[in-house]
C-alpha angles and dihedrals in degrees: 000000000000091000097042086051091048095044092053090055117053096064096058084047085046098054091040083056094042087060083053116103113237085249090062087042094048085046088071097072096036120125087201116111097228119228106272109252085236102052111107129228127255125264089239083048099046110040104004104052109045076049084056090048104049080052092054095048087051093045083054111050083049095051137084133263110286104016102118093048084043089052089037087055086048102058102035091060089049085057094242101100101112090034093054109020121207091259087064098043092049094048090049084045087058091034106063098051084047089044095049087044090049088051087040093056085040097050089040094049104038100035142029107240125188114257085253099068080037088071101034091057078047102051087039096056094073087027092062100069094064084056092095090040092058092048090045083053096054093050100039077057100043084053104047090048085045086061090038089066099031102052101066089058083040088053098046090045084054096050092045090054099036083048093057107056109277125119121256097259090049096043081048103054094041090064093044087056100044090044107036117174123098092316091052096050096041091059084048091058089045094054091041083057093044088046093054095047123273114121121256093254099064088041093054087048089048088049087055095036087057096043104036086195106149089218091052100044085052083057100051085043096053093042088050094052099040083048082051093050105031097234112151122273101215094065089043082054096057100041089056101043088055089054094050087053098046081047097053090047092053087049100050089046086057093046089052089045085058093049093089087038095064098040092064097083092044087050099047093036096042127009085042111059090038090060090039085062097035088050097033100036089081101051098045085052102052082035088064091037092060091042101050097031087240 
């Protein structure tokens, strides 16, 4: 009777789980809390982004060709892709010229500004939209320096391991997980995508396609060529730790070359007109005082 029961069955759960799609089937075995049907949405979420995204059609359609892969390049090599999303960095793009416009027709209309805050509102409306490019600049330029640092202690802590008888992924994750950073999470990022199936070659070129560090990009060249030709990484390794370091030294000596360079505009800005007036005050003083009798 059990196995008359059973054997009725399957084909009617069979055939539920057959008008399944392959993504509910797949939820079964996820280790993922899913989001409660009662919890509500974010502000940000609920009002603020769909807004954002209507912008960023429009931005789009206005645009020209390429933009959106040019600003998803961007971002992704600030490190901000999956935190700001294209659709939000092209709406803030349209929305400060309109937001600067919209302050221009209230000031105009409301107050009576001089000619001068006139032209600067002007000159600010078409300036604006550069605004986000210049941040995404900044911090395209504070992470890459971040991996420029990071990656000689990266590359000593790989040889030591590799050295030492672990593979080069595990070598590899445990470094991303001693260093963090940018660096850290970008080999995390490169193990996730080699996890999930892609060769170690075209991780190793997302991984310099995402950073665009020249030292970096000398390390994925010289990994790819040593896996092609089967030399052993570990030499690589070494070879290449002693040159980041040799190259982090070179760069900190220029830096340190620069340093009068740049101290020329503070002192003669700054130091130089305040001791023309400490050592010159006195005697124009006493000069005018000759002169007027006071």
């Amino acid at each position: 009777v059990f196995l008359l029961i059973i054997a009725s069955g399957i084909p009617v759960r069979v055939k539920e789980n057959y008008k399944k799609s392959t993504v509910d089937r797949l939820s079964y075995y996820t280790t993922i809390p899913e989001r409660k049907e009662k919890e509500t949405l974010s502000f940000f979420e609920r009002v603020i982004l769909p807004i954002l995204r209507k912008i960023a059609y429009v931005v789009k359609r206005i645009s020209p060709r390429g933009i959106v892969e040019s600003s998803r390049h961007k971002l992704e090599i600030a490190g901000i892709l999956e935190s700001v999303g294209v659709d939000v960095y092209l709406a803030i793009k349209l929305l400060f010229p309109s937001g600067f416009i919209f302050v221009f027709i209230l000031v105009s209309v409301f107050f009576n500004p001089p000619l001068l805050v006139n032209v600067m509102l002007v000159a600010l409306i078409p300036l604006s939209y550069l605004f986000p490019d210049l941040y995404i600049r900044s911090r395209i330029s504070s992470r890459q320096d971040k991996i420029k640092k990071a990656l000689p202690n990266a590359l000593d802590l790989l040889t030591i391991s590799v050295e030492a008888g672990m593979g080069f992924d595990i070598a590899l994750s445990r470094v991303a997980s001693n260093i963090g950073g940018p660096l850290g999470e970008e080999f995390n990022r490169m193990l996730k995508e080699m996890q999930v199936g892609l060769s170690r070659r075209e991780a190793l070129r997302n991984l310099s396609r995402r950073t665009e560090v020249m030292d970096l990009d000398s390390f994925v060249t010289s990994i790819i060529q040593a896996d092609m030709l089967g030399i052993s990484i570990g030499k690589i390794l070494r070879v290449q730790a002693s040159e980041m370091r040799a190259r982090r030294r070179q760069r900190a000596e220029e830096e340190g070359q620069k340093t009068p360079v740049k101290l020329v505009f503070p002192l003669i800005f700054c130091l130089f007109p305040s001791l023309l007036i400490v050592i010159m005050g006195p005697a124009l003083i006493r000069v005018y005082g000759i002169l007027f009798g006071g």
